[in-house]
C-alpha positions in Angstrom: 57.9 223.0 69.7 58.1 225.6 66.9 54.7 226.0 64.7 56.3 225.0 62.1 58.0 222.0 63.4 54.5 220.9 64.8 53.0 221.8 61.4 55.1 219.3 59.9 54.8 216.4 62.4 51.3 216.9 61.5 51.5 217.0 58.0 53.6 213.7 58.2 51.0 211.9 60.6 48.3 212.3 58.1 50.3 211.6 55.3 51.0 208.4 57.2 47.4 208.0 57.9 46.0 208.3 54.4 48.9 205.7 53.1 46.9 202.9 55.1 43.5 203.7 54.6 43.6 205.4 51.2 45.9 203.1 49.2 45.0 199.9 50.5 42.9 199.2 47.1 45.1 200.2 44.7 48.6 199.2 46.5 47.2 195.5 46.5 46.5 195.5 42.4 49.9 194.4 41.8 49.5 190.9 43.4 47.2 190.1 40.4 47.5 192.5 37.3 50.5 191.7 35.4 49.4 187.9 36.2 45.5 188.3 34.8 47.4 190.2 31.5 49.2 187.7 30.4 48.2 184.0 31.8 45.3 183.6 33.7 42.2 185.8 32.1 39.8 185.2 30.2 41.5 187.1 27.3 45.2 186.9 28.1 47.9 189.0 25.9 50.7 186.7 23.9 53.8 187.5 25.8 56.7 188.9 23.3 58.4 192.3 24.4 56.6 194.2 22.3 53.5 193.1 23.8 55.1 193.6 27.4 56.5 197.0 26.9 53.1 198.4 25.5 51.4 197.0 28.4 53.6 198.4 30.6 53.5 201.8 29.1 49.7 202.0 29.5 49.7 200.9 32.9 51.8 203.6 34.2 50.0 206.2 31.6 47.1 204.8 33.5 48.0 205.5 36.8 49.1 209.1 35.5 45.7 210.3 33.7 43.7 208.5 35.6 45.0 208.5 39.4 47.1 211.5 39.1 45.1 214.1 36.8 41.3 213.1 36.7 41.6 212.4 40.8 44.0 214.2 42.8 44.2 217.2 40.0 40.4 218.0 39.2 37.8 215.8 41.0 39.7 216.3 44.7 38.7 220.1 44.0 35.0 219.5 43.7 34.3 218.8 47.4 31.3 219.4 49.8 32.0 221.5 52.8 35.1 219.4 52.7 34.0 216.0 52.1 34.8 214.0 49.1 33.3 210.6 47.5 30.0 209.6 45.3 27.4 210.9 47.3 29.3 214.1 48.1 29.5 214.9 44.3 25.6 213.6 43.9 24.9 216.2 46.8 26.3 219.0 44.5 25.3 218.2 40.9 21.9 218.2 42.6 22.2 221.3 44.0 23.3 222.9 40.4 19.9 221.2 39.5 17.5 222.7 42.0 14.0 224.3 40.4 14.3 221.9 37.4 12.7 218.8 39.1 13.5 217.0 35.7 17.2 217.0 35.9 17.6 216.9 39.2 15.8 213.6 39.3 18.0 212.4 36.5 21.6 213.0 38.3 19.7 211.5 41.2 19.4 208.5 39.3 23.3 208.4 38.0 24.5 209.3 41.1 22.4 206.6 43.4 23.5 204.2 40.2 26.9 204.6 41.2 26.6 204.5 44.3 25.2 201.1 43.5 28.9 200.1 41.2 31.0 201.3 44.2 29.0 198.4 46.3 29.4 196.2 43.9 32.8 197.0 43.7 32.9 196.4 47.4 32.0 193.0 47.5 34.4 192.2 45.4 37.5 194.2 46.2 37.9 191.6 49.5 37.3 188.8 47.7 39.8 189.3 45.3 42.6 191.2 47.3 43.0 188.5 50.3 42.7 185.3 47.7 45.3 186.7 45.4 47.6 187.4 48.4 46.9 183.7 50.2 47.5 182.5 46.7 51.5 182.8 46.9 50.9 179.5 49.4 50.9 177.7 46.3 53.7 179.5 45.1 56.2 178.6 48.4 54.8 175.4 48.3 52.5 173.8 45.9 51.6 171.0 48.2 49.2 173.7 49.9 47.1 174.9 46.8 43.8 172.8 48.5 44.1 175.4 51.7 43.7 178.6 49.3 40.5 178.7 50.2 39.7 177.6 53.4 42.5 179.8 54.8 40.5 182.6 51.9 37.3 182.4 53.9 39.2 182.0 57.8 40.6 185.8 57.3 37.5 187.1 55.5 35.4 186.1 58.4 38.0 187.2 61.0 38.1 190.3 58.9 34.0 191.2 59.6 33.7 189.5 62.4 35.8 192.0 64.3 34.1 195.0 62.4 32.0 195.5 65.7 34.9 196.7 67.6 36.2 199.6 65.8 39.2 200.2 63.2 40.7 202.8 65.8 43.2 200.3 67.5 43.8 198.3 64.4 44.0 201.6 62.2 46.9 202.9 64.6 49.1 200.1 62.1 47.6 200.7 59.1 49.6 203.2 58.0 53.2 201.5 59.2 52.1 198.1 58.0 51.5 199.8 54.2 54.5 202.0 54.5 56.2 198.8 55.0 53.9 197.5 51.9 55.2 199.8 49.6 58.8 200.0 50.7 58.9 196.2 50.1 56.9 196.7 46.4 59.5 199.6 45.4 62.8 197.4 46.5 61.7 194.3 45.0 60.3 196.1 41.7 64.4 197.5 41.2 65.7 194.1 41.7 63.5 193.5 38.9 64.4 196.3 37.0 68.1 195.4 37.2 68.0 192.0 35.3 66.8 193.8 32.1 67.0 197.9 32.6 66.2 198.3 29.2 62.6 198.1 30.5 62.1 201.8 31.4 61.8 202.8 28.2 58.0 202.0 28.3 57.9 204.9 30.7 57.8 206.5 27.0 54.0 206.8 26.1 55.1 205.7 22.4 55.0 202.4 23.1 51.1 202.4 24.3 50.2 204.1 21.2 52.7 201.5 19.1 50.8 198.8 20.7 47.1 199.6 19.9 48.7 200.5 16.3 50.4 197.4 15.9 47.9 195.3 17.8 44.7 197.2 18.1 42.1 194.3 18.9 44.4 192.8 21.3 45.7 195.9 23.0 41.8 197.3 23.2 40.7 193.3 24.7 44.1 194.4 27.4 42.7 197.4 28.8 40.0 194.8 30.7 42.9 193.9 32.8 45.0 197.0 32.8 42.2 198.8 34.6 42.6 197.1 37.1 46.1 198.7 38.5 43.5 201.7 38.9 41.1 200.3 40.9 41.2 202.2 44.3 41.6 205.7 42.2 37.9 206.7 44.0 39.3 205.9 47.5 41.5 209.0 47.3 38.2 211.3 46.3 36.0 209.1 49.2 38.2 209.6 52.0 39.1 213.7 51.5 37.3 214.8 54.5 39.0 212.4 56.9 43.0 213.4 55.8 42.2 216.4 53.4 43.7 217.4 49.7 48.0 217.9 50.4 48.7 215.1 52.3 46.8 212.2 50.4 48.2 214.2 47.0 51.8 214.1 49.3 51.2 210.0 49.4 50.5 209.9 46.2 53.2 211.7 44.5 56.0 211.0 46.9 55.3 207.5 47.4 52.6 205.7 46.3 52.5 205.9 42.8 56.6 205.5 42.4 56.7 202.0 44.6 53.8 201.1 42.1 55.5 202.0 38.9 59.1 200.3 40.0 56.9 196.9 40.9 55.3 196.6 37.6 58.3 197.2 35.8 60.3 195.1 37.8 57.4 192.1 37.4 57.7 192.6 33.4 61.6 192.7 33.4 61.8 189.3 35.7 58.9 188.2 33.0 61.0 189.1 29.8 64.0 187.4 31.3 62.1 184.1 32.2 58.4 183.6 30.9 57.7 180.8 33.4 57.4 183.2 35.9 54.5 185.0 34.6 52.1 182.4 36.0 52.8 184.6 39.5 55.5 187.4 38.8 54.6 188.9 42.0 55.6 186.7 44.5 58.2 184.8 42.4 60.3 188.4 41.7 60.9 187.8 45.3 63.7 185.4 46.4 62.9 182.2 48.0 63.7 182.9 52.0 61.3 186.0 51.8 58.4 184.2 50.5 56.5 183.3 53.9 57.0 186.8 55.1 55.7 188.3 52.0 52.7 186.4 51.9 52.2 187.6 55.3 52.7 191.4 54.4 50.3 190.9 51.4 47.7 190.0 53.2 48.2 192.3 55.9 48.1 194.4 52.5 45.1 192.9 51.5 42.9 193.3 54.7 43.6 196.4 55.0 42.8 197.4 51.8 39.5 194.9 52.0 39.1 197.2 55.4 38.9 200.4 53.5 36.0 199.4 51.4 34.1 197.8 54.5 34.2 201.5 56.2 33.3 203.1 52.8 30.1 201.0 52.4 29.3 202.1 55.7 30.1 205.2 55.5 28.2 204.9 51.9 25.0 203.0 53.7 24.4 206.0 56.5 25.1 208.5 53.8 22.4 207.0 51.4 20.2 206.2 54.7 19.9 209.5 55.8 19.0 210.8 52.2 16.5 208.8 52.2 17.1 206.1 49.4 17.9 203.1 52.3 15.3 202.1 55.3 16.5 203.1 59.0 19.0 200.4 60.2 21.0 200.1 63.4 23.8 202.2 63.6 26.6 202.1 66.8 29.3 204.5 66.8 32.6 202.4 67.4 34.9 205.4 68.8 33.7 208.1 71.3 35.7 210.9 69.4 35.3 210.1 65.8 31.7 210.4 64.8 32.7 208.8 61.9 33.7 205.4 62.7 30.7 203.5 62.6 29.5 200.1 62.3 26.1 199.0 60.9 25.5 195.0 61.4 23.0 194.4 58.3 25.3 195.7 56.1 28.4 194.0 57.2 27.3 190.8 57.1 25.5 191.0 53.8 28.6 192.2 52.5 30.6 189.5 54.6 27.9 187.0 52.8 28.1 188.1 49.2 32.0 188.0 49.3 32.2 184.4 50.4 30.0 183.6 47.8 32.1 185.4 45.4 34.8 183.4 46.6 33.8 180.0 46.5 31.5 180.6 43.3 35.2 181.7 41.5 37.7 180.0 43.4 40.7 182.0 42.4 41.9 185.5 41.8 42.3 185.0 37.9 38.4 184.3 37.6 37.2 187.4 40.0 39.4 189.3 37.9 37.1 188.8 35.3 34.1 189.8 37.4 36.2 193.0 38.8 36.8 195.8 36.8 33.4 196.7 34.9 31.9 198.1 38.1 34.7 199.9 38.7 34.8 201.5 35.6 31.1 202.3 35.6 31.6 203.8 38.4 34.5 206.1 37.1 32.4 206.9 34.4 29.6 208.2 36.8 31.9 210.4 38.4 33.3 211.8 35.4 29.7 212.9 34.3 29.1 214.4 37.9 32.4 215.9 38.2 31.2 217.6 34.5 28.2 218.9 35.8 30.0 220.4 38.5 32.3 222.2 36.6 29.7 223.7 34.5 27.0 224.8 36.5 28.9 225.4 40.1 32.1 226.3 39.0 31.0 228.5 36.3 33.2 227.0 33.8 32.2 227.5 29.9 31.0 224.8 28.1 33.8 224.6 25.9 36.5 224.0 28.9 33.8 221.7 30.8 33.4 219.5 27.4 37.2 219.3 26.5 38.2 217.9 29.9 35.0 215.8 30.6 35.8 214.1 26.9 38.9 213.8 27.3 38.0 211.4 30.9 35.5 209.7 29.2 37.4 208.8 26.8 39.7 207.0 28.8 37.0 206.0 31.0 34.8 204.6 28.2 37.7 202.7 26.9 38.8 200.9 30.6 34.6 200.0 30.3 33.8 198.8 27.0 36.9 196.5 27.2 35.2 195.4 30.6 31.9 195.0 28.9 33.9 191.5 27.3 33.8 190.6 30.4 30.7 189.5 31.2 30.0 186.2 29.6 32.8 185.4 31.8 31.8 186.6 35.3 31.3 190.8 34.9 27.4 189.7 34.4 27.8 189.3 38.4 28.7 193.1 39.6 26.2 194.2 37.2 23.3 192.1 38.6 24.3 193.2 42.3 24.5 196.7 41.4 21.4 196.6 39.4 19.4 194.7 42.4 20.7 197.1 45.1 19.7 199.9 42.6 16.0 198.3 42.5 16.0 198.6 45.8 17.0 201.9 47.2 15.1 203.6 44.1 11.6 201.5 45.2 12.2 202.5 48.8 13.0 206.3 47.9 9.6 206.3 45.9 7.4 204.3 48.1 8.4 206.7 51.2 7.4 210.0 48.8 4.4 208.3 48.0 3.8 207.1 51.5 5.1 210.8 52.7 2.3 212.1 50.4 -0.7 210.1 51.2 0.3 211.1 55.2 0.1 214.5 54.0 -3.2 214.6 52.2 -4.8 212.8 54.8 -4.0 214.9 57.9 -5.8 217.3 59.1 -4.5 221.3 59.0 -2.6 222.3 62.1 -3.2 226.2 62.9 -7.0 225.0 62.7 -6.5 222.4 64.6 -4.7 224.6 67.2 -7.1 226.9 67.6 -10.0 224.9 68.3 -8.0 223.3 71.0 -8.0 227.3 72.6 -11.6 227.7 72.1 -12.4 223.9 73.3 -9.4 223.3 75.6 -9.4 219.6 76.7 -7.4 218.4 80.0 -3.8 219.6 80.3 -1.3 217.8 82.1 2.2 218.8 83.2 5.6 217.7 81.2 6.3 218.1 77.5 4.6 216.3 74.9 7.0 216.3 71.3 5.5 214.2 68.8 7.7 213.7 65.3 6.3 214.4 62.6 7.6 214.7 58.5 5.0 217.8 58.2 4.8 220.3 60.4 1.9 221.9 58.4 -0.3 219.0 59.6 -1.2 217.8 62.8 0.8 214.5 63.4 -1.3 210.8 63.7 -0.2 210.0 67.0 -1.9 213.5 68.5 -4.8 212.5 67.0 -4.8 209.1 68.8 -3.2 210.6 71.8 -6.0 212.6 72.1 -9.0 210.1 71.0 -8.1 207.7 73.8 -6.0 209.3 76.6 -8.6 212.7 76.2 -5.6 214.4 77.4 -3.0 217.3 75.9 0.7 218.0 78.0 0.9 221.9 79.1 3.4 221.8 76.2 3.3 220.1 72.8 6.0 220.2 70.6 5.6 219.5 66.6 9.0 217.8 65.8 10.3 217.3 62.2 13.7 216.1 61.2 15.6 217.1 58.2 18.3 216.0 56.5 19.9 218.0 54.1 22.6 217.4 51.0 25.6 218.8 53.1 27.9 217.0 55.0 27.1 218.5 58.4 25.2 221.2 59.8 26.2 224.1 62.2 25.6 223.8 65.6 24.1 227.1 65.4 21.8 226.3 62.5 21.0 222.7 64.2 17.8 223.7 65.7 14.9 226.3 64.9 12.0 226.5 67.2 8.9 228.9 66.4 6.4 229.5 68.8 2.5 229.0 68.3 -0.4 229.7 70.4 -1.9 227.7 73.2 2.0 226.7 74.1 2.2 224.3 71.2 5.9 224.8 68.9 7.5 224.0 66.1 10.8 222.4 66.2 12.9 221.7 63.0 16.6 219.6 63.8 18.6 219.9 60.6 21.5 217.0 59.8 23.8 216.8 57.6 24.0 213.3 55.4 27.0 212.3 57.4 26.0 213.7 60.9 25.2 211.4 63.7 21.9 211.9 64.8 21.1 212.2 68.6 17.9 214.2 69.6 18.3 214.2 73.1 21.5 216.0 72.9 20.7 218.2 70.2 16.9 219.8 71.6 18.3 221.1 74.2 20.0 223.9 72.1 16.3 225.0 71.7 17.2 226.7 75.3 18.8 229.5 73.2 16.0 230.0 71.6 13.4 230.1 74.1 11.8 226.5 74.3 13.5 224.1 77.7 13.0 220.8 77.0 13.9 218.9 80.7 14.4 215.4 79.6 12.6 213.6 82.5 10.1 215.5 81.6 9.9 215.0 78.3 7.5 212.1 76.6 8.3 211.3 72.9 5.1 210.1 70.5 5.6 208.1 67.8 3.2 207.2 64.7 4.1 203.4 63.9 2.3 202.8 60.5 1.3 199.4 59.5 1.1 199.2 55.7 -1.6 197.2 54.2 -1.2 196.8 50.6 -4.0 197.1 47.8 -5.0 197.6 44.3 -3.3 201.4 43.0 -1.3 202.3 39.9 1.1 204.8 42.5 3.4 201.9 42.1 3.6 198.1 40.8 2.6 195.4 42.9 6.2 193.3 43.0 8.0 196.4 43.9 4.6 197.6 46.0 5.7 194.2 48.0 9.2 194.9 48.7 8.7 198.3 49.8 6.7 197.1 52.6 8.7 194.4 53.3 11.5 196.9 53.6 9.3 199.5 55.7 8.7 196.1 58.1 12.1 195.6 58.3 13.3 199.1 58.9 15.3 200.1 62.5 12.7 202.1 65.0 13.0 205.7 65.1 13.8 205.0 69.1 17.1 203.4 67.8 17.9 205.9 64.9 17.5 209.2 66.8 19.0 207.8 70.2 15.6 208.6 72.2 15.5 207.6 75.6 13.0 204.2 74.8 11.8 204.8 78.6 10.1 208.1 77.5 8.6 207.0 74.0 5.1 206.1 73.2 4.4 204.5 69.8 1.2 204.6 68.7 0.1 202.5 65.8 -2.5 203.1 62.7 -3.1 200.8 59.7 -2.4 202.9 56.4 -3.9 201.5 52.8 -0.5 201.7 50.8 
């Protein structure tokens, strides 16, 4: 096979690829958009053509300065060693921030705040998707409306439950199945399209700007509902480092966003030419034999696309775990060659929990639709302020060019959100309150573990001290290697202490191990380990991760053989300071969140689990800590 022919059978295979896993999102919103703008929200739009051609025009306008500029044109660019999505762009507006503790701490709060939206969004992303698609039941036959939900909840469950065994088999069909997807959209739109042609003409963007001129209360109220033919837009910038820039920007521009436009159009045109229809233009622009195999295909659609999310907020979780803003929790690697494919139980069936909720608190897709959107939107709006920062301080782009662009997203991205914010009487108060909570929680944990990390540190006692009494006073030596973990390496660690108090004994080796996580995506193999040696054969070892590295200890100290320290593992015993945390009376932090910090710290995976140490060769040794 030629290089170039193989080149291209690549290039094809990952365009493929990034069809089913980055477009699930937004290739499911037309099963409810055109439906939530004119009949079922909370603030629906009188349908007359006008009306219908300026919505139209805005959606696809939309798509183009939204999807097609702000994402695949600028904020694609602005990646991390490769890697794209919320805390990839956090990790770098930090970084422009470093030495002015002030500001970094600020775009640590945006950032982590919307990384609290896209959770949000999460939840309700399955939730909506696979009810809207079981909802063309009642469509084929009305007799069956009463099964909506039960059958809702059946593939939601399904859905997590088999989250534990990997998306590598089921992924192998993700992108066929949404190839299929969009085929079927794109066909069914020009059906549409052909009973009343005349429709293209809001391709023109005159008729957006007609419409907020002739109607600007009611076209401003319609953006709340518009937005959501966007929603997916940061699944393109989240999922860059598993298919890269060309061929998700390929998907996009060759595929994805003309099926999209050619469905929409063709819903409106079967709307214009009979109104009934707009209580479900989706399924009804279809003719009657293909119904039962449509709904099928949409919620094929609609799992994958709930799918996507699920691995992002995994994905998200470790990410946001190994930075330090979530407690350990169990992680198991689902695929033996992709390091990212993950699976974390506590946060799938929290999310599994909150979107049944979600689902039997609303009941249909017409009133999540008025809790979906705002997060979103917050979300873009986070981005856009990140993405500015960026520009300006990494990039080296003047201020002049940085503000032009960034106003000209926010702009549109404060528009899609303050149309949201009319929402939330009527269900947006409920991604709000999730985001906020989650919020509460990662920042109390992030600032209870500095604090924690601090009174540690003032409390132990100096290590090169400490060393060199052990030379003039040497107590009892025994063979093996002794490493004992430690988050300061300038200090000698709690459990040598107590090693030493009770057991009277020190191993002809001690090692003083630290692990550190940094804002990059992964480190070097080469740069994964330094060791420095001290006197009295005692070392310092330092194992640098990246915030999406897998961590495994085991594997990874015996690169300090390169640099002259051999650690034999069955030689090798691992110490481990277990800290119990008793709470009293200090102004370091207030007492409700004092509480759940600890009951987080209680809760939090072992370090056994996280670091993959052999739990045969670890010691944990306790002490009681006044927090």
């Amino acid at each position: 096979m030629s290089p170039i022919l193989g080149h291209k059978n690549k290039l094809s295979a990952l365009t493929l690829a990034a069809l089913g896993v980055v477009y699930g999102d937004i290739g499911t919103s037309p099963l409810y958009t055109i439906k939530e703008v004119f009949s079922v929200g909370a603030h629906p739009v009188p349908l007359n053509p006008a009306n219908m051609y300026g919505i139209l025009s805005l959606i696809v306008w939309a798509l183009i300065m939204v999807v097609s500029i702000k994402y695949v044109a600028f904020i694609m660019r602005a990646d991390n060693r490769g890697e794209g999505g919320i805390m990839a762009l956090l990790a770098l507006a930090s970084r422009s921030a470093e030495g002015n503790i002030k500001r970094q701490r600020l775009i640590m709060l945006i950032g982590i705040l919307g990384a609290c939206m896209f959770y949000a969004d999460g939840m309700i992303t399955p939730a909506i998707s696979v009810l809207s698609a079981v909802e063309g039941l009642e469509v084929a036959a009305p007799i069956l409306h009463p099964m909506i939900i039960p059958i809702t909840l059946l593939v939601l469950f399904l859905l997590f439950w088999s989250q534990s065994k990997g998306t590598a088999f089921v992924g192998a069909f993700f992108g066929p199945i949404m190839l299929l997807w969009f085929s079927t959209l794109a066909v069914l739109g020009i059906s549409g399209i052909m009973q009343h042609p005349t429709i293209l003409y809001a391709l023109n963007p005159i008729y957006a700007i007609h419409f907020f001129e002739v109607s600007p209360w009611i076209a401003f109220v319609a953006l709340g509902a518009v937005v959501l033919a966007v929603t997916g837009a940061e699944a393109l910038y989240a999922d860059m480092g598993h298919f890269g820039r060309f061929p998700i920007r390929l998907a996009w521009f060759g595929f994805v966003l003309p099926a999209l436009i050619l469905n929409y159009f063709g819903q409106g045109a079967l709307v214009l030419e009979n109104p009934e229809t707009v209580k479900n233009p989706f399924y009804l622009l279809a003719p009657e034999w293909m119904l039962y195999p449509l709904i099928i295909l949409a919620t094929l659609a609609a799992v994958i696309a709930s799918q996507a999310v699920i691995t992002g907020a995994f994905s998200v979780s470790r990410q946001a775990l190994q930075l330090g803003f979530l407690p350990r929790m169990h992680v198991e690697h689902t695929s033996e060659s992709q390091q990212g494919q993950i699976y974390m139980p506590r946060v799938n069936w929290g999310l599994m929990a909150a979107v049944m909720v979600l689902v039997l608190g609303f009941g249909s897709s017409g009133d999540l639709a008025a809790a979906y959107g705002i997060a979103v939107t917050g979300d873009m709006v986070i981005t856009t302020l990140l993405a500015g920062i960026v520009f300006h301080y990494l990039w080296g782009w003047g201020k002049l060019r940085t503000i032009s662009l960034v106003l000209v997203f926010l702009t549109v991205d404060l528009a899609f959100f303050s149309a949201n914010v009319l929402k939330i009487p009527d269900g947006g108060w409920v991604p709000l309150v999730m985001a906020i909570v989650i919020f509460t929680l990662m920042i109390t944990w992030k600032t209870g573990r500095s604090i924690l990390y601090r009174h540690l540190k003032n409390e132990a006692m100096a290590l090169d001290p400490f060393i060199e009494a052990m030379g003039a006073h040497p107590p009892t030596r025994v063979p093996g290697t002794a490493i004992f973990m430690t988050p300061n390496l300038e200090g000698v660690p709690h459990a040598m202490l107590h090693n030493l108090k009770h057991n009277k004994v020190l191993h002809e080796r001690v090692v003083i191990l630290t692990v550190c996580f940094h804002d990059f995506p992964h480190s070097m193999v080469e740069d994964r380990v330094t060791v420095e040696a001290l006197p009295h054969a005692f070392y310092k070892v330092t194992v640098n991760y990246g915030f999406k590295d897998a961590p495994d200890l085991p594997r990874d100290l015996l690169l300090c053989a390169a640099k002259g320290l051999t650690i034999e593992a069955m030689d090798t015993s691992f110490f481990i300071g277990k800290e119990i945390l008793i709470s009293h009376e200090s102004s370091a932090m207030a007492y409700w969140r004092k509480k759940i910090f600890i009951g987080l710290f209680r809760s939090a995976e072992t370090i056994t689990n996280q670091f993959n140490l052999p739990p045969n060769r670890v010691v944990e040794l306790g002490t009681q800590v006044s927090f």
